[in-house]
C-alpha positions in Angstrom: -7.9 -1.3 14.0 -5.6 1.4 13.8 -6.4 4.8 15.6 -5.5 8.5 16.6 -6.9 10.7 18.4 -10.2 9.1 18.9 -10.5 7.7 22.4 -14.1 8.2 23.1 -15.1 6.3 19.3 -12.8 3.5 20.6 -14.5 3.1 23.8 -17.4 2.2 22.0 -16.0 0.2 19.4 -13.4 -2.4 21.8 -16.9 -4.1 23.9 -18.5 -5.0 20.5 -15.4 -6.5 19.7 -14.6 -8.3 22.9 -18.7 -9.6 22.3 -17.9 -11.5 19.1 -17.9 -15.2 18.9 -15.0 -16.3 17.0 -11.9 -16.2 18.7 -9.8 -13.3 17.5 -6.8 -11.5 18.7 -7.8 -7.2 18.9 -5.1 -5.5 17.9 -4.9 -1.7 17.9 -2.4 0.2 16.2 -2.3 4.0 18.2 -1.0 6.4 15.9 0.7 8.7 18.2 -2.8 9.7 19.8 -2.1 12.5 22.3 -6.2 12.2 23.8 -5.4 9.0 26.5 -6.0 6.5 23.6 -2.9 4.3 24.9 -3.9 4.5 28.9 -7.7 4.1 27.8 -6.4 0.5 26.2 -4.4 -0.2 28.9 -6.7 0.3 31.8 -10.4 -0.4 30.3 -9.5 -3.5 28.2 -6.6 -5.2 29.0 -7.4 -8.4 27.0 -6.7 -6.3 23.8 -2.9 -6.0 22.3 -1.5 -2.3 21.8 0.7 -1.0 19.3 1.9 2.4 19.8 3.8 4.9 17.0 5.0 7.8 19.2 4.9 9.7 16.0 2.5 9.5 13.6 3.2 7.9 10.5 -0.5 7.5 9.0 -3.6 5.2 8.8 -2.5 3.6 5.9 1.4 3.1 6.8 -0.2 2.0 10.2 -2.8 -0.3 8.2 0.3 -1.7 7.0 2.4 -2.1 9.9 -0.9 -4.0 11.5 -1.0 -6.8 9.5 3.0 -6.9 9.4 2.3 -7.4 13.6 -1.0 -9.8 13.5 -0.8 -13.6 14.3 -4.2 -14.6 12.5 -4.6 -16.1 8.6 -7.1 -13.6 8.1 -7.0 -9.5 9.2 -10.3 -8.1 9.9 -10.2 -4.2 9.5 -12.6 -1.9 11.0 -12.9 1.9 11.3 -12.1 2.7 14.6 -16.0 5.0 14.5 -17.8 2.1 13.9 -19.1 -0.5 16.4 -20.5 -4.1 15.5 -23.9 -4.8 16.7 -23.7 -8.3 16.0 -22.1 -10.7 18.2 -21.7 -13.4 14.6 -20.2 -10.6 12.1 -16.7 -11.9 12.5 -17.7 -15.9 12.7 -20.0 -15.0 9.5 -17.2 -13.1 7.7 -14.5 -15.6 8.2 -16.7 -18.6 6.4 -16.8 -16.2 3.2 -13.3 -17.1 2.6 -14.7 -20.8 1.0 -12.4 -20.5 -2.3 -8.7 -20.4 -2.5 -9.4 -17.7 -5.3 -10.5 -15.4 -2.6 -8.0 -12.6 -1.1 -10.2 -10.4 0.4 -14.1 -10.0 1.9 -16.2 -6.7 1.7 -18.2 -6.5 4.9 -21.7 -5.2 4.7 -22.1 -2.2 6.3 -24.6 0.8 7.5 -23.1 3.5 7.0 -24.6 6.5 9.3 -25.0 9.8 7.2 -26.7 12.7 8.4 -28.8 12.5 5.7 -29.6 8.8 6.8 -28.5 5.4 6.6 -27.3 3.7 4.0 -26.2 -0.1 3.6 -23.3 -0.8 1.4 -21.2 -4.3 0.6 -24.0 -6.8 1.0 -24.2 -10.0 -1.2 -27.2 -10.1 -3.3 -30.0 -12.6 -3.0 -29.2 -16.3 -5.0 -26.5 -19.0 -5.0 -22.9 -18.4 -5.8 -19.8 -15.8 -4.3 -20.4 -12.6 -5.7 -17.6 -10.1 -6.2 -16.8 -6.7 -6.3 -14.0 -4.2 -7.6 -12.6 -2.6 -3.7 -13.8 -3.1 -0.3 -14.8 0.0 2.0 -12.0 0.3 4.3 -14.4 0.4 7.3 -15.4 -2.9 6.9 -13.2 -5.5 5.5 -11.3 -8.8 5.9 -8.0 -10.1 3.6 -6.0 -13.1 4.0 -2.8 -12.1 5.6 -0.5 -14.1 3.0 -1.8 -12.0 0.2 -1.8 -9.0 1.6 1.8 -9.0 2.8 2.9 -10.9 -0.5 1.0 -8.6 -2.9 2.9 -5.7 -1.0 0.4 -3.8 1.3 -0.9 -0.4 0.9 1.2 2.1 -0.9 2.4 4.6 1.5 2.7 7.5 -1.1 -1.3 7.4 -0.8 -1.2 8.7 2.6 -5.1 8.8 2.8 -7.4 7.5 0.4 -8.1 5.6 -2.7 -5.5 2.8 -0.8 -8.5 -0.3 -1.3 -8.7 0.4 -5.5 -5.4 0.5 -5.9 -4.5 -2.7 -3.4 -7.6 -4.6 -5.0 -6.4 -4.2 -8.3 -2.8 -5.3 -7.4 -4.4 -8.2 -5.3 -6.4 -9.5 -8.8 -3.5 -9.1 -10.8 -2.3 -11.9 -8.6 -5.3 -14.0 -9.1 -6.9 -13.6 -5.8 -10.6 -11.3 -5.6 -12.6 -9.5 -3.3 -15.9 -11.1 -2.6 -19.2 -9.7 -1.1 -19.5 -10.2 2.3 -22.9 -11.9 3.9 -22.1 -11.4 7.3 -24.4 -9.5 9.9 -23.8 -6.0 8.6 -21.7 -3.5 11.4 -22.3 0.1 11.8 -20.4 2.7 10.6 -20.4 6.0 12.7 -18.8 8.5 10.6 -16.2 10.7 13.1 -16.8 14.4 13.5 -13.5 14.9 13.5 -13.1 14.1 9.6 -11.5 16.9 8.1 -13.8 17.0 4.4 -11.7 19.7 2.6 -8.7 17.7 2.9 -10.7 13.8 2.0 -11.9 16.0 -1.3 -8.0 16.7 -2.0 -6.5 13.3 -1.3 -9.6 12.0 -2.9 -9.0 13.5 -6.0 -5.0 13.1 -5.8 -4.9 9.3 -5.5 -7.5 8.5 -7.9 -5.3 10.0 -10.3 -2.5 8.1 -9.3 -4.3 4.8 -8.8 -4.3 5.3 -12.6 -1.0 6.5 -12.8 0.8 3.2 -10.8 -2.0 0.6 -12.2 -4.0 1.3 -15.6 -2.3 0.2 -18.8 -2.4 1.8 -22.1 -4.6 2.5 -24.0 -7.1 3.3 -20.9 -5.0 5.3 -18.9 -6.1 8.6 -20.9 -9.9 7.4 -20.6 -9.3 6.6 -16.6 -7.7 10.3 -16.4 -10.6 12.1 -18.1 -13.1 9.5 -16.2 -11.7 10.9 -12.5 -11.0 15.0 -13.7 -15.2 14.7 -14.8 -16.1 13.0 -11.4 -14.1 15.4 -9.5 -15.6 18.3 -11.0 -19.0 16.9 -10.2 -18.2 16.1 -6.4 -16.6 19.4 -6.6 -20.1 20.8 -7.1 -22.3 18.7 -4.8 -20.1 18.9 -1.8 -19.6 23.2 -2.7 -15.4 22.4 -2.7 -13.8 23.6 -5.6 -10.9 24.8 -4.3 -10.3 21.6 -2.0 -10.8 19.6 -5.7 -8.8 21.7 -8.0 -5.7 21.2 -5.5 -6.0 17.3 -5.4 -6.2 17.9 -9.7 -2.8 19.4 -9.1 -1.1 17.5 -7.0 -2.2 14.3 -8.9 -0.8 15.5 -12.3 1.9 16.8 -10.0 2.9 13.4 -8.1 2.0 11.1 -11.0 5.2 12.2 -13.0 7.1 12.7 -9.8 6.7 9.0 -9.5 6.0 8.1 -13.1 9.2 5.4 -12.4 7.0 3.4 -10.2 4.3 3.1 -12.8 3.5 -0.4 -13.0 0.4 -1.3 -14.9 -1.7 -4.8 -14.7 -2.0 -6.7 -17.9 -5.0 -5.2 -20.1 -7.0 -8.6 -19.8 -7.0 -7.8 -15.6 -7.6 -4.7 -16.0 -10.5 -5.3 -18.7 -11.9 -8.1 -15.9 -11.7 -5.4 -13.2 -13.9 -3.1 -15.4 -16.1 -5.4 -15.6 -16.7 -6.2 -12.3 -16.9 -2.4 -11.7 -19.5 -1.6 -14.4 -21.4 -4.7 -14.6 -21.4 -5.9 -11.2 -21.6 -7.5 -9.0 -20.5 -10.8 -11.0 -19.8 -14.6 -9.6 -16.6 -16.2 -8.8 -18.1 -19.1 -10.8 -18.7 -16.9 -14.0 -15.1 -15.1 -14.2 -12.9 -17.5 -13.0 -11.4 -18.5 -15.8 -10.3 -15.1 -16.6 -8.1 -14.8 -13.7 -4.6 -14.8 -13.6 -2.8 -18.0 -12.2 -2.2 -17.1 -8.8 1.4 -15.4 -7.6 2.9 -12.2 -7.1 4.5 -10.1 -9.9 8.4 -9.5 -8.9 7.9 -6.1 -9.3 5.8 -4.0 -7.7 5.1 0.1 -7.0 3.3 -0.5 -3.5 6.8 1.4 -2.0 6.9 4.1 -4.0 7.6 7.1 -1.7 5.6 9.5 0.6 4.8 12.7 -1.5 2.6 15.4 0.3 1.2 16.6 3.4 2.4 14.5 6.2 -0.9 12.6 8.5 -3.3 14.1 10.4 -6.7 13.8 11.5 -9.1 11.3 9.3 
């Protein structure tokens, strides 16, 4: 898990952890916490390996970094505000990855709202590996080979909007993300989320996920798609100003970095559409409309850091 400025959520995360039954390194990548993250780590649970930025460089560049440093086939993410109440959750999730055709696993979750719970990325009922677009980044696992071969996060996303945009990479290459079935964890949302600023990069990096990944001729239908759910989020959540900037700067960084536009192949993109609006669909039923599986040469995943520099998630 990567971290900043969180101490007291990680204290409750690191036991449930330390509880599960697979054997598992915990790593945690410290952003360049300034709360007693590091010393928390080092006195309270010495069993688990530290990573420390003295600067912060981000969640995602740090998400990065993480799976650059891990030892294990297969990276299981969590949210640093989440715990696991399940002992099996990591045991379960590992024996998802059954298919060589599998990069990823979505990991069911409850996610903790103040307006209740709500459970997200669970399999439905009946036989077969059932897929879907883009993990939560809360709750997730991805073979380590892929990720590091497919290139990553993309940095210039700084926060948000990093899963679509890898996921879609990730298919291009053949591999997909399935459904988890695994005991679902528990997602604690952080009061310390800053929402203005979530609304902004929201917005921003939809607009460039289509930017970077959607070929012609359903880029312009992808555009129009995110300005219509951004004005719509704008109004539920009462931040039109916080939306209207994330507009900007999307228009603004897409043609800043219109070089490292990069879009799948219309029949991937037309299969990830699908899997989107019609989903969830089985391995067993699209198969044969993925790509073989490799790595394009060329990728955008490095295109450079535009915009605010990190801060609090």
């Amino acid at each position: 898990m990567t971290t900043r400025n969180r101490c007291d959520e990680l204290a409750r995360l690191l036991p449930t952890l330390a509880d599960q039954t697979a054997d598992a390194e915990i790593l945690v990548v410290d952003d360049g916490s300034t709360d007693g993250t590091p010393e928390l780590v080092r006195t309270r649970f010495p069993q688990v390996r530290l990573e420390r930025s003295e600067s912060p460089l981000g969640y995602i560049v740090q998400r990065t970094r993480a799976a650059q440093l891990a030892r294990a086939p297969v990276i299981v993410s969590v949210d640093d505000d989440a715990v696991l109440p399940s002992p099996r959750t990591l045991e379960q999730t590992l024996a998802d990855f059954d298919h060589p055709r599998i990069g990823s696993v979505a990991i069911p979750f409850v996610d903790v709202r103040p307006s209740g719970e709500l459970l997200l990325q669970q399999a439905p009922e009946g036989p077969g590996r059932w897929l879907t677009s883009s993990y939560v980044g809360t709750a997730h696992a991805v073979r380590r080979d892929v990720f590091l071969a497919v290139g990553g996060y993309r940095a210039a996303l700084i926060h948000q909007a990093e899963e679509p945009d890898f996921c879609l990479r990730m298919l291009a290459a053949g591999y997909v993300t399935r459904i988890g079935r695994a005991d679902p964890l528990r997602h604690l949302m952080s009061e310390k989320r800053d929402f203005s600023r979530l609304v902004t990069q929201s917005t921003r990096n939809h607009l460039l996920h289509g930017a970077y990944n959607v070929p012609l001729p359903y880029l312009p239908v992808r555009v129009a798609k995110v300005a219509l759910h951004s004005a719509l989020l704008a109004l539920r959540l009462r931040e039109p100003a916080a939306t209207a900037r994330g507009m900007w700067l999307g228009v603004r960084d897409g043609w800043r970095q219109r070089a490292h536009r990069d879009p799948v192949v219309r029949s991937v993109y037309r299969l990830d559409h699908d899997i989107r609006m019609k989903g969830p669909l089985r391995l067993e039923d699209v198969e044969h409309r993925l790509p073989p599986p490799g790595v394009r040469a060329a990728h955008s995943a490095a295109a450079p850091v535009e915009a605010a520099s990190p801060s609090s998630r």
